[in-house]
Biotite code that builds the C-alpha atoms (Angstrom):
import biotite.structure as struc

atoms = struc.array([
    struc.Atom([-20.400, -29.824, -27.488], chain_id="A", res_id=1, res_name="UNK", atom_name="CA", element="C"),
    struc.Atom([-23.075, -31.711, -25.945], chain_id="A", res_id=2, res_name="UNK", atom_name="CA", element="C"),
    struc.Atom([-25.640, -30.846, -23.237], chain_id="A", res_id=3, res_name="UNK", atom_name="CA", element="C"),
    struc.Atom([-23.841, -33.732, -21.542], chain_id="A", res_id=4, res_name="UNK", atom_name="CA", element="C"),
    struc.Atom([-20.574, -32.921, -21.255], chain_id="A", res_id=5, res_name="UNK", atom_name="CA", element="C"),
    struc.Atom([-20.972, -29.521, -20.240], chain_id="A", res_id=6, res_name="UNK", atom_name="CA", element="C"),
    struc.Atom([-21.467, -30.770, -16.446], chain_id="A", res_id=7, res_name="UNK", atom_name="CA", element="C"),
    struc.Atom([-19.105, -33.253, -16.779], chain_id="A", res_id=8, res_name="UNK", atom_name="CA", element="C"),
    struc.Atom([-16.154, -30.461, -18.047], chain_id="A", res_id=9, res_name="UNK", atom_name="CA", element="C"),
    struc.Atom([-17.298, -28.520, -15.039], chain_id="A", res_id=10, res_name="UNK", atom_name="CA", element="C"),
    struc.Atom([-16.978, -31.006, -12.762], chain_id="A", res_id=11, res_name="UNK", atom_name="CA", element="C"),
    struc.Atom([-13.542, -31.755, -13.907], chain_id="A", res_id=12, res_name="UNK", atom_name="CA", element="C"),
    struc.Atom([-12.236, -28.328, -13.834], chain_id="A", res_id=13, res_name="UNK", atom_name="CA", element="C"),
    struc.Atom([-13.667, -27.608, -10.283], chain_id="A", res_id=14, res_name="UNK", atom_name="CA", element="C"),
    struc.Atom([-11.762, -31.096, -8.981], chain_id="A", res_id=15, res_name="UNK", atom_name="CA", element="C"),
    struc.Atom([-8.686, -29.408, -10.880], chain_id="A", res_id=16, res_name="UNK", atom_name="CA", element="C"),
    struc.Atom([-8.787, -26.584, -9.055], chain_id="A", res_id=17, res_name="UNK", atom_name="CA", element="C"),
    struc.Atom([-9.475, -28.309, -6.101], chain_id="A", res_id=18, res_name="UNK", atom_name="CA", element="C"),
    struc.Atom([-6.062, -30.492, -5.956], chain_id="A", res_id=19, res_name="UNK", atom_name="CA", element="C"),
    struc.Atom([-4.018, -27.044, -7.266], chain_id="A", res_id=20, res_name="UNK", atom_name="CA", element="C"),
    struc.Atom([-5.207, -25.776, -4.101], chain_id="A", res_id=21, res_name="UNK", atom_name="CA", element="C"),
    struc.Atom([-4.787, -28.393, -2.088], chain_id="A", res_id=22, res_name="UNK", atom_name="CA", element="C"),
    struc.Atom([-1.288, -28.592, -3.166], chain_id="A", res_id=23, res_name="UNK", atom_name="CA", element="C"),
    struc.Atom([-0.553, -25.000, -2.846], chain_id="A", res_id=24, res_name="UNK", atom_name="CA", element="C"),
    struc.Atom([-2.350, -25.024, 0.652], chain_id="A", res_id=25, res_name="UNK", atom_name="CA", element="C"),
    struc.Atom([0.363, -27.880, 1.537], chain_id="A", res_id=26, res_name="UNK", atom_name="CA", element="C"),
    struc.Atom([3.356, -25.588, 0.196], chain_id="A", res_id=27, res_name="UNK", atom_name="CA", element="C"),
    struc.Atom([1.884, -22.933, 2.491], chain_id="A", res_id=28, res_name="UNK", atom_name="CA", element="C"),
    struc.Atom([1.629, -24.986, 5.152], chain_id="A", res_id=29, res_name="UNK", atom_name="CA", element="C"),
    struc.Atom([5.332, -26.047, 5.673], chain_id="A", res_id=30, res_name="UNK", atom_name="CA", element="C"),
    struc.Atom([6.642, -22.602, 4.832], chain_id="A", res_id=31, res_name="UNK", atom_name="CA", element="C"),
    struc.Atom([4.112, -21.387, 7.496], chain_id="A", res_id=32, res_name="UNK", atom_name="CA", element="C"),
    struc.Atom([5.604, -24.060, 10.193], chain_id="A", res_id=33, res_name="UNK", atom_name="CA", element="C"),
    struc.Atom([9.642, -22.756, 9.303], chain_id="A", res_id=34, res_name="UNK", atom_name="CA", element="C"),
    struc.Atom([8.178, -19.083, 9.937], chain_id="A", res_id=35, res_name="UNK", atom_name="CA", element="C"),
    struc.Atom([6.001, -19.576, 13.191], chain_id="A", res_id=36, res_name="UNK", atom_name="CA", element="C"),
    struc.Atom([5.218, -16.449, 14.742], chain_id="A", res_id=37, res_name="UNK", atom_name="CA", element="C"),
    struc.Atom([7.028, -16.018, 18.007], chain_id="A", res_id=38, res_name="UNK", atom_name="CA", element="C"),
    struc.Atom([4.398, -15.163, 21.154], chain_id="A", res_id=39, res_name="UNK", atom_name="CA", element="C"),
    struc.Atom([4.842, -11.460, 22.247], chain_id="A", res_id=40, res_name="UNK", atom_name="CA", element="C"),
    struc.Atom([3.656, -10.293, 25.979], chain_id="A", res_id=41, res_name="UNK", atom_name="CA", element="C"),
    struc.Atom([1.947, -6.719, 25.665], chain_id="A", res_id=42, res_name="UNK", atom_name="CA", element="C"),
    struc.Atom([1.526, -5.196, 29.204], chain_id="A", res_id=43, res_name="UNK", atom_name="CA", element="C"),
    struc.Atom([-0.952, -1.901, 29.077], chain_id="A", res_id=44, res_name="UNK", atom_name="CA", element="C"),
    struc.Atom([-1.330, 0.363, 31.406], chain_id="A", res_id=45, res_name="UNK", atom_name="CA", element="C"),
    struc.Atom([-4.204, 2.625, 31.770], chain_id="A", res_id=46, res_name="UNK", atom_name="CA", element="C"),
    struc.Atom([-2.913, 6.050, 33.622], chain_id="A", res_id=47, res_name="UNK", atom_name="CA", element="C"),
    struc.Atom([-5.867, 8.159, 32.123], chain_id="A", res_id=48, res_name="UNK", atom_name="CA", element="C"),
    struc.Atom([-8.982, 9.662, 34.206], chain_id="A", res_id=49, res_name="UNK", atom_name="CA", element="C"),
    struc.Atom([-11.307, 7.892, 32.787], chain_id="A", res_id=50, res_name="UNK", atom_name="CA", element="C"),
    struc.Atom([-13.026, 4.018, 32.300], chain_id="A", res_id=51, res_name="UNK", atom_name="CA", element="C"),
    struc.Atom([-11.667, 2.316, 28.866], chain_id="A", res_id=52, res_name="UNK", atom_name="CA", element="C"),
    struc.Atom([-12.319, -0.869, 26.897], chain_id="A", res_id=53, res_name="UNK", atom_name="CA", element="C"),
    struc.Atom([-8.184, -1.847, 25.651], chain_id="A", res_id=54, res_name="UNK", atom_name="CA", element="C"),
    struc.Atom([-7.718, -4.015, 23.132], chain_id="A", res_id=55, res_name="UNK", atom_name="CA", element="C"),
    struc.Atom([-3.995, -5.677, 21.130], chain_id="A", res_id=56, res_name="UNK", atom_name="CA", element="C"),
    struc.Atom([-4.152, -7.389, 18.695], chain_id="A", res_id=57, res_name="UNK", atom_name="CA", element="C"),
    struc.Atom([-1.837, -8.621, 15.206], chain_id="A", res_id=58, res_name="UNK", atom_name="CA", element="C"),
    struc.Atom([-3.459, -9.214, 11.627], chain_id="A", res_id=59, res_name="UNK", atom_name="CA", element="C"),
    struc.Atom([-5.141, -12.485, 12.549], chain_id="A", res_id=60, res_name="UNK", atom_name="CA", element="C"),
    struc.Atom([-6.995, -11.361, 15.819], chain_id="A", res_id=61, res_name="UNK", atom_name="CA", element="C"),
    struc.Atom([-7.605, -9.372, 19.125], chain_id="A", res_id=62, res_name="UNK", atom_name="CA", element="C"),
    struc.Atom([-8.434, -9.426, 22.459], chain_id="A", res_id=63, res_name="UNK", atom_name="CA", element="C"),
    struc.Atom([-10.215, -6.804, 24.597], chain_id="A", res_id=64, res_name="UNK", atom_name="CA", element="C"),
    struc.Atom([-10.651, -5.947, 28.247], chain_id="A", res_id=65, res_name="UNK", atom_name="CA", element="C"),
    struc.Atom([-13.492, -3.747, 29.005], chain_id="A", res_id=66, res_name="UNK", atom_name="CA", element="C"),
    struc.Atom([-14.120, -1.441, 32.307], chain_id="A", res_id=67, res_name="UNK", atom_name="CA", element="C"),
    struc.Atom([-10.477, -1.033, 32.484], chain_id="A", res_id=68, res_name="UNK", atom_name="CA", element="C"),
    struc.Atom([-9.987, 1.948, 34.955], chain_id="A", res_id=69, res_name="UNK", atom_name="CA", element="C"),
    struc.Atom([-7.286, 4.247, 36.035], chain_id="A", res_id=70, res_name="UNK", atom_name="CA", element="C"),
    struc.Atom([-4.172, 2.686, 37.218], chain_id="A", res_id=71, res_name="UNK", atom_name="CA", element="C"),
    struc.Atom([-4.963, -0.953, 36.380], chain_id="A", res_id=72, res_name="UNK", atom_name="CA", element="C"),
    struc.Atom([-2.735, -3.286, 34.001], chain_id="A", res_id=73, res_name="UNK", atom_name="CA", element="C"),
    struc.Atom([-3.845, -5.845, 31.312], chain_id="A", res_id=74, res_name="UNK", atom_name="CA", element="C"),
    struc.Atom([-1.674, -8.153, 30.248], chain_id="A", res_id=75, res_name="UNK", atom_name="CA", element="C"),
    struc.Atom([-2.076, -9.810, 26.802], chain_id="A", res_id=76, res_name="UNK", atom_name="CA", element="C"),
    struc.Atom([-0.539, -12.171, 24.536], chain_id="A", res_id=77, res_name="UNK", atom_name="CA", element="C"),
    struc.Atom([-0.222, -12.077, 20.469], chain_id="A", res_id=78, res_name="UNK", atom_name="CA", element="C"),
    struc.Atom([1.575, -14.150, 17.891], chain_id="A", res_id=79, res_name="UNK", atom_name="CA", element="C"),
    struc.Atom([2.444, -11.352, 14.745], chain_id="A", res_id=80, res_name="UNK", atom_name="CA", element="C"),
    struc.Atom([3.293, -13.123, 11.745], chain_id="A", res_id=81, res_name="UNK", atom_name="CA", element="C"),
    struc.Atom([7.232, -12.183, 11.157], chain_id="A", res_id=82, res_name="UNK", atom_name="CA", element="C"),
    struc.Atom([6.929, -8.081, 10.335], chain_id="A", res_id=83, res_name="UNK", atom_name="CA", element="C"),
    struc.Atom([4.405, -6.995, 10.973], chain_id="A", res_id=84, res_name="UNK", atom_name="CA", element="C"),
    struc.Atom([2.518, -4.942, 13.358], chain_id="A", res_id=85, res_name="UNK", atom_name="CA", element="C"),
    struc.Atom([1.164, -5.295, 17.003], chain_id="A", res_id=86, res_name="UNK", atom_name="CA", element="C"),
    struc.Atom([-1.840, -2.876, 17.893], chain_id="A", res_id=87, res_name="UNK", atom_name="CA", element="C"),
    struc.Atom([-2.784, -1.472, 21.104], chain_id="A", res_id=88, res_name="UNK", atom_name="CA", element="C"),
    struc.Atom([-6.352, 0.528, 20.411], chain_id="A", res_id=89, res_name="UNK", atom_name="CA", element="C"),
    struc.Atom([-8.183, 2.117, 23.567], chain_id="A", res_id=90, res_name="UNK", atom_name="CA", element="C"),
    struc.Atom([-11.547, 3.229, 23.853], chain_id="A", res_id=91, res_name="UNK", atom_name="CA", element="C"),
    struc.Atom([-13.056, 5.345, 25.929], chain_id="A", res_id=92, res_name="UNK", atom_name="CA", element="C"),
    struc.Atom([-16.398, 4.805, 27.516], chain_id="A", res_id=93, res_name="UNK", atom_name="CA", element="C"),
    struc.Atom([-18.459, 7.641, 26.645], chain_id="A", res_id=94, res_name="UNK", atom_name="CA", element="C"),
    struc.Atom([-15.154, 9.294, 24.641], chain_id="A", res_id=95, res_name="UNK", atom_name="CA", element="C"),
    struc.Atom([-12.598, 8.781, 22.225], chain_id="A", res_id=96, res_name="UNK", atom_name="CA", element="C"),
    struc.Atom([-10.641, 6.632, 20.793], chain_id="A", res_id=97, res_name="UNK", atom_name="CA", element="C"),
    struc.Atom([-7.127, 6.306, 20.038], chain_id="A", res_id=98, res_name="UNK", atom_name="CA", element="C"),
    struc.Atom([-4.639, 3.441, 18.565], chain_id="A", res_id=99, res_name="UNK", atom_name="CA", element="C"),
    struc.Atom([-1.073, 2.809, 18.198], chain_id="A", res_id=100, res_name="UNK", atom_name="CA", element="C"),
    struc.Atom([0.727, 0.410, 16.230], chain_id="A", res_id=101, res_name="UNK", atom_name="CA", element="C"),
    struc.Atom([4.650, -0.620, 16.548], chain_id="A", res_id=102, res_name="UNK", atom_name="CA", element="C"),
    struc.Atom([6.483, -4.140, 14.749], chain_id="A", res_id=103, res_name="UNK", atom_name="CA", element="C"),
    struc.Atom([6.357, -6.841, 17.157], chain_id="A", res_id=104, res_name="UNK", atom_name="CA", element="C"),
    struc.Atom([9.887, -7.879, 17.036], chain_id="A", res_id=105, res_name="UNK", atom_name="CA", element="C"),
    struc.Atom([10.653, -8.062, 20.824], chain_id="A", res_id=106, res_name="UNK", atom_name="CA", element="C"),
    struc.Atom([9.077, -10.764, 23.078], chain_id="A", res_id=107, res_name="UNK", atom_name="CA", element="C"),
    struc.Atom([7.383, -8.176, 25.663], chain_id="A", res_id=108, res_name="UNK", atom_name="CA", element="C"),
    struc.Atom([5.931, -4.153, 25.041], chain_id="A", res_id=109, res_name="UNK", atom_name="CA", element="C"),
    struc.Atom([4.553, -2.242, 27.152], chain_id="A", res_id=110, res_name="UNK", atom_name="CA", element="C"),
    struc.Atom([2.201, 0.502, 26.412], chain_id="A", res_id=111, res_name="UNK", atom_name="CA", element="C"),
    struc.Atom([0.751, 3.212, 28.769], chain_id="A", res_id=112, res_name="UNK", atom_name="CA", element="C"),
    struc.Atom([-2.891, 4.761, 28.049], chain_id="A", res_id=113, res_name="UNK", atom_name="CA", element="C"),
    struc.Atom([-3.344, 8.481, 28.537], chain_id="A", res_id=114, res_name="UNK", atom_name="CA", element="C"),
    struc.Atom([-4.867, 11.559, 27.901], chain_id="A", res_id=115, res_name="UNK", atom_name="CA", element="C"),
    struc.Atom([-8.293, 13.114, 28.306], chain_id="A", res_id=116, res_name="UNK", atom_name="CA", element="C"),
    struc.Atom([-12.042, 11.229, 28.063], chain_id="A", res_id=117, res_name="UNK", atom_name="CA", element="C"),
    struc.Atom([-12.281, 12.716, 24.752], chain_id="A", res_id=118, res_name="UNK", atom_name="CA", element="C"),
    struc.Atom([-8.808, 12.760, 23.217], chain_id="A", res_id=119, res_name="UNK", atom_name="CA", element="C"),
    struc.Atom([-6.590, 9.820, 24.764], chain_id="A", res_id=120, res_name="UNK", atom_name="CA", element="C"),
    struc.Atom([-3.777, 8.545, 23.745], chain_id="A", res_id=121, res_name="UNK", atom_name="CA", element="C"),
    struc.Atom([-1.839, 5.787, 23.324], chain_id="A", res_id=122, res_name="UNK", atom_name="CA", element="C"),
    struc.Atom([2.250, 5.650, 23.678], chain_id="A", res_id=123, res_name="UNK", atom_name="CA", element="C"),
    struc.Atom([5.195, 2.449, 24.031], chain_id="A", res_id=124, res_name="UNK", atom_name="CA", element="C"),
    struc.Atom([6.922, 3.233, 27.012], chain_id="A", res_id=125, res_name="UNK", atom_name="CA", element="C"),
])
């Protein structure tokens, strides 16, 4: 083999590789579409005695509220890929931490926030 056509080889098996992917990125692309996740509404409510960041989030991403204090409500909104999870984590400002996970197959949860500074708790109501 020549100096030459070394580059030339690698060039050709990197464009290769290239369309496979493309074309297996297009195949996952209209199987993704027929699945869609389905938006889910997660209401938390924080009943403990103490100042909390609360985040929810799915596999792909979350969001957070911070300074969330006792008796107030944050409403969020995921999109879980069919089966799997939807995560409600709280953490406590100068405290704990606690999470809890369930499958986000219903449209709306609701989760309450509990618990003491140092151990609180998460729970689906």
């Amino acid at each position: 083999m020549s100096a030459r056509s070394f580059p030339a080889r690698r060039i050709a098996t990197a464009a290769a590789l290239v369309g496979a992917a493309g074309v297996i990125g297009l195949g996952m692309a209209a199987s993704a579409d027929a699945a869609a996740p389905a938006k889910v509404t997660v209401k938390v409510t924080q009943k403990g005695n103490y100042t909390a960041a609360i985040c929810v989030g799915d596999i792909l991403e979350a969001r957070c509220a911070d300074d969330v204090g006792k008796g107030q409500t944050r409403t969020f909104t995921v999109a879980p890929p069919k089966g799997t999870a939807v995560s409600v984590r709280v953490v406590v400002k100068g405290g704990g931490s606690a999470e809890k996970s369930v499958a986000g197959n219903k449209s709306q949860l609701k989760f309450e926030t509990a618990g003491s500074k140092a151990k609180p708790v998460v729970k689906q109501v």
